[in-house]
TORKOL-4160 file (C-alpha; in steps of 0.2 Angstrom, whole numbers, padded with zeros to 4 digits, m for minus):
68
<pt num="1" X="m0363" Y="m0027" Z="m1232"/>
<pt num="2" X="m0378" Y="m0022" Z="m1232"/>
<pt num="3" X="m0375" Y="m0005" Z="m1239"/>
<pt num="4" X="m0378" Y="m0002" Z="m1259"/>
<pt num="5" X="m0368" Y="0010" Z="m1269"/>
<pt num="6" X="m0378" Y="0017" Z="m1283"/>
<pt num="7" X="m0365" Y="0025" Z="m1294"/>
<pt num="8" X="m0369" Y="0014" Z="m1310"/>
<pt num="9" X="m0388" Y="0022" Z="m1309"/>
<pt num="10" X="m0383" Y="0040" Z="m1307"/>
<pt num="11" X="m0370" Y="0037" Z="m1318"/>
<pt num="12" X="m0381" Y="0030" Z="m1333"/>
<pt num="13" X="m0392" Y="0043" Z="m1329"/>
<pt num="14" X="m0381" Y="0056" Z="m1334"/>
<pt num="15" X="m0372" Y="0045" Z="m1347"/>
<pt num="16" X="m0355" Y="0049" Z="m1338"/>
<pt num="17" X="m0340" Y="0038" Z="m1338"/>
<pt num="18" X="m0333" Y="0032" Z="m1323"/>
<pt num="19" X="m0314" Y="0042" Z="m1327"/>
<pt num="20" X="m0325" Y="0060" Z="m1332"/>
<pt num="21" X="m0334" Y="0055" Z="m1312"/>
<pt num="22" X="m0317" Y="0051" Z="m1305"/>
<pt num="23" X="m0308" Y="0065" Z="m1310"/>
<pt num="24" X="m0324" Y="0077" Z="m1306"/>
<pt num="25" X="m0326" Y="0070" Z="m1288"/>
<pt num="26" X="m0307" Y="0070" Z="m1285"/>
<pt num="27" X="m0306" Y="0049" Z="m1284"/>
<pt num="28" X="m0296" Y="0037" Z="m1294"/>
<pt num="29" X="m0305" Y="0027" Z="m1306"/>
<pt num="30" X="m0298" Y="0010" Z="m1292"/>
<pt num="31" X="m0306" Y="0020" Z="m1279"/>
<pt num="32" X="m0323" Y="0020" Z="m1290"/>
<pt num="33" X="m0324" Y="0002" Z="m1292"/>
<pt num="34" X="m0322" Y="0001" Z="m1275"/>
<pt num="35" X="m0337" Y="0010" Z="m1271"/>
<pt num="36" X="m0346" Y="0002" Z="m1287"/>
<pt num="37" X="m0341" Y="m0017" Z="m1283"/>
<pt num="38" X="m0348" Y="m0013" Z="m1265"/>
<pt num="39" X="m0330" Y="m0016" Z="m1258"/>
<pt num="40" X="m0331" Y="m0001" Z="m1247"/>
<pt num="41" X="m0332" Y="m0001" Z="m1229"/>
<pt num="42" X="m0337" Y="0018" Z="m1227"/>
<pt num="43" X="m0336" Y="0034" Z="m1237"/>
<pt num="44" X="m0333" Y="0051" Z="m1229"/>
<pt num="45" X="m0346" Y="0065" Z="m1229"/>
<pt num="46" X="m0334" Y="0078" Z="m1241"/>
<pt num="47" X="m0332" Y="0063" Z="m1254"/>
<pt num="48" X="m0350" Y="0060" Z="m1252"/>
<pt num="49" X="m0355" Y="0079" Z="m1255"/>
<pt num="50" X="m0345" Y="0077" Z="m1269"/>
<pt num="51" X="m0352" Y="0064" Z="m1278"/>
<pt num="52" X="m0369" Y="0071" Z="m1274"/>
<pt num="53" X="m0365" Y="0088" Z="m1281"/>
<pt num="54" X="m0357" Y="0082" Z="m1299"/>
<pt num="55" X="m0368" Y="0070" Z="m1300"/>
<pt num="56" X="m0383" Y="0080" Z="m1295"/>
<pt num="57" X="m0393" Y="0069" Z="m1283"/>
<pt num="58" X="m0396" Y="0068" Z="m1265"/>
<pt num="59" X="m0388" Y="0054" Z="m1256"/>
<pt num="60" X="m0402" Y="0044" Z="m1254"/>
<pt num="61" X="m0399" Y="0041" Z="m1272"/>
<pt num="62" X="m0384" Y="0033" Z="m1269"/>
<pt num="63" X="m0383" Y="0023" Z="m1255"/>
<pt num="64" X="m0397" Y="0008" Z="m1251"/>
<pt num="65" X="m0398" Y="m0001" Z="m1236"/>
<pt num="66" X="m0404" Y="m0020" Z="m1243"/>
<pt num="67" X="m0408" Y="m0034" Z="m1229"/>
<pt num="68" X="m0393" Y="m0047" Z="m1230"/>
């Protein structure tokens, strides 16, 4: 998919484990991977705006389009 997940770089920013993420965005640590291994095929706005607010970033700095 052409779609890049970011987490790992927001979350190294911040040095913030993927469980204290999870449990502040309101997904489980599986769902996480999902979204860090690129597994996902989409990601609602709410969960977005979650992860944008805990982890402070705009969602440009978590999602990448990348040619296949």
């Amino acid at each position: 998919m052409p779609i890049v997940v970011r987490i790992d770089v927001q979350l190294a920013k911040r040095k913030m484990s993927v469980g204290e993420f999870a449990e502040r965005v309101g997904l489980t640590p599986a769902n996480v991977a999902v979204l860090k291994n690129g597994r996902a095929k989409a990601v609602r706005f709410s969960t977005l705006e979650a992860m944008c607010r805990v982890l402070e970033c705009q969602p440009g700095d978590l999602l990448e389009w990348v040619e296949d």
